[in-house]
Phi, psi and omega in degrees: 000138185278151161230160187276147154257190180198161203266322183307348162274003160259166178222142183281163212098305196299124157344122162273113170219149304190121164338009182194026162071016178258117173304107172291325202175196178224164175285127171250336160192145187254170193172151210324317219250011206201166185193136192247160215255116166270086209278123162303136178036047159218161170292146165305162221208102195247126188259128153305136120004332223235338177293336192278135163242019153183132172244150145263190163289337192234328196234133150235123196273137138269157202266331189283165176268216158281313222258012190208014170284328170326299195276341162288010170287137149299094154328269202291002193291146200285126167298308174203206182278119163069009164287114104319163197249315176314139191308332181283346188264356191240306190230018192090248186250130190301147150350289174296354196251012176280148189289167161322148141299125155292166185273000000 
């Protein structure tokens, strides 16, 4: 059986920490379906709702471990008004999509 969260159970302040007890960050902002994660000495971060599996007023436990946070990051999340994060919107073309260098 599935169950709903709800985003009103993280709070900003609160501790982030990781399915296997390793502190990630703090909540820096909360938001309907999402929460950006204020990781010390990394760039900040955006989580689905659906990684938490238990909040406080103080503490948000994640279902993920550390070593299992990468692919539970939100990609795309909007920067500003009409600002992205994707790599093609900044600099051209991703790494991989690029021609070969000349000589």
């Amino acid at each position: 059986m599935a169950t709903s969260r709800s985003i009103t159970a993280v709070h900003n302040g609160a501790r982030v920490v990781s399915a296997d007890g390793k502190r990630l960050g703090m909540v820096k902002e909360a938001r309907e379906d999402r929460f950006l994660v204020d990781a010390r000495w990394a760039p900040d971060y955006w989580l689905g709702i659906e990684t938490v599996d238990n909040a406080s007023d103080d503490l948000v436990q994640l279902v993920v471990t550390k070593e299992g946070i990468g692919p539970a990051k939100l990609r795309n999340e909007v920067k500003g008004p009409g600002i992205d994060n994707d790599a093609e919107s900044f600099g051209g073309p991703a790494p991989e999509n690029r021609p070969p260098p000349t000589l």
